[in-house]
C-alpha positions as CSV (number, residue, x, y, z in Angstrom):
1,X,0.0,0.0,0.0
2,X,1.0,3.5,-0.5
3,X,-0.1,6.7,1.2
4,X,0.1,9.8,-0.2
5,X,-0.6,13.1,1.8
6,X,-1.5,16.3,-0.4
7,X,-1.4,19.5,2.2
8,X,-3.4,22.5,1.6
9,X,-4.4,25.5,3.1
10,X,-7.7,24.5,4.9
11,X,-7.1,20.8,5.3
12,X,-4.9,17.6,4.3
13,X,-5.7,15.1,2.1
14,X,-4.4,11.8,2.2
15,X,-4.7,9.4,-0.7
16,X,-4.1,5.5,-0.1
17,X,-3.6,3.4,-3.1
18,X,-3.8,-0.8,-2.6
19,X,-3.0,-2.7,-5.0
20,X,-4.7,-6.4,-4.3
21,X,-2.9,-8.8,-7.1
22,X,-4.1,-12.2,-7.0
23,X,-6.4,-12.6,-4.4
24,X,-9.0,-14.6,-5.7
25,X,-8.2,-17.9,-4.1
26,X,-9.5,-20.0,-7.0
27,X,-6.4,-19.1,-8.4
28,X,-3.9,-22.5,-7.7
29,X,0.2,-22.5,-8.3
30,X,2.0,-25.6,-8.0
31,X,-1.1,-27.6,-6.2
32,X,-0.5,-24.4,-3.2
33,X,-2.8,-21.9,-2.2
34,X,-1.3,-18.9,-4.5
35,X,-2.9,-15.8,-2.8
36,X,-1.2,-13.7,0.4
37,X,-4.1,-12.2,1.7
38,X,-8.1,-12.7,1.2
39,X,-10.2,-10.2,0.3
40,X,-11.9,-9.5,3.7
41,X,-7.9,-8.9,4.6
42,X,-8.5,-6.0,2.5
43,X,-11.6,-4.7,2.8
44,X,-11.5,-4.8,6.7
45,X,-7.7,-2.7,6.2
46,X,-9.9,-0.1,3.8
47,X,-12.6,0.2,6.3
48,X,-9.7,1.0,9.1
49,X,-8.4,3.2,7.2
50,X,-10.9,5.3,5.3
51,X,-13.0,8.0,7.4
52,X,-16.8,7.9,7.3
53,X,-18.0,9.0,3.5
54,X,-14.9,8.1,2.4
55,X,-14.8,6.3,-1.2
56,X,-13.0,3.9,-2.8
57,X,-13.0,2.5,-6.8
58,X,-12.2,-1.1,-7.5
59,X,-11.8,-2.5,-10.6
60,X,-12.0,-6.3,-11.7
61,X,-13.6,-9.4,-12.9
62,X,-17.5,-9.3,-12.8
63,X,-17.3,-12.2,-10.6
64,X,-14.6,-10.3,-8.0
65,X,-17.0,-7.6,-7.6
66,X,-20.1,-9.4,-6.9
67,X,-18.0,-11.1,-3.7
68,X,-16.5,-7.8,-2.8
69,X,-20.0,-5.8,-3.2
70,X,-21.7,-8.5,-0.8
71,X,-19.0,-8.2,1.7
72,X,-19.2,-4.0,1.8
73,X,-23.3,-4.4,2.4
74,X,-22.8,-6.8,5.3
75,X,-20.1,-3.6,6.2
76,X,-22.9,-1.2,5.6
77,X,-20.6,0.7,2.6
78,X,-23.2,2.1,-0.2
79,X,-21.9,0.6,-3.4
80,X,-22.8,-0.1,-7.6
81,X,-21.1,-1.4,-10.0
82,X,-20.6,-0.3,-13.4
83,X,-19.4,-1.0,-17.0
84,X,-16.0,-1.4,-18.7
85,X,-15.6,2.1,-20.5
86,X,-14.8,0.3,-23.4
87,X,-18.0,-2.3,-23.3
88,X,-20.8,-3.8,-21.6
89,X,-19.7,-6.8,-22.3
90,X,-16.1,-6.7,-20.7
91,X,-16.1,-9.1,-17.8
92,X,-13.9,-6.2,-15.8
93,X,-16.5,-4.0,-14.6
94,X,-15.5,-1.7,-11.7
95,X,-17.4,-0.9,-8.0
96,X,-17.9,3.0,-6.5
97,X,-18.1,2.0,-3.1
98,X,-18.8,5.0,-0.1
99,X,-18.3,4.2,3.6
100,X,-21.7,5.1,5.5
101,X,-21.3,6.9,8.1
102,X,-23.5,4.9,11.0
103,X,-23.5,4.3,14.2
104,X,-24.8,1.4,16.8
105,X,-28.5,1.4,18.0
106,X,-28.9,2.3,21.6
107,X,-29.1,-0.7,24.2
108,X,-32.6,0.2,24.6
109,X,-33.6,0.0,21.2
110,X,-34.5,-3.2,19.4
């Protein structure tokens, strides 16, 4: 991962950029689980990470998104995914995903 900090007048912005290569663990070398870290590694690192209303872009395989997407709802993030710029029919699509900003119910509220 690398962080990037931008200062301005009024406020800092800090930019992180992962890079997740290979973690799909269908994905087999040499008989071996190939993959260093799943993707709920890396989503539960983003949602440390990333303030409230932050957002984050993800681009991959159709399938890759649709298992990431369900993971960010069970994290409450808002997310959609869209087309390939280049086609519809691309199987890389990529996810706009936005951390909610929520907190836990009250005790006394069921």
């Amino acid at each position: 991962m690398r962080l990037i900090c931008v200062v301005y007048a009024a406020l800092t912005v800090c930019t992180a950029f992962v890079h997740g290569e290979d973690t799909d663990p269908r994905n087999l070398s040499t008989g071996a689980w190939h993959c260093r870290c799943g993707v709920e590694d890396i989503l539960l690192e983003m949602d440390r990470i990333l303030r409230p209303e932050g957002s984050v872009i993800i681009r991959d395989d159709v399938d890759i998104l649709l298992n990431v997407k369900a993971i960010m709802d069970a994290m409450q993030w808002d997310g959609r995914i869209t087309d390939h710029e280049s086609s519809p029919h691309e199987r890389e699509k990529i996810l706009f995903a936005t951390k909610k900003y929520w907190t836990a119910p009250r005790p006394d509220q069921d």
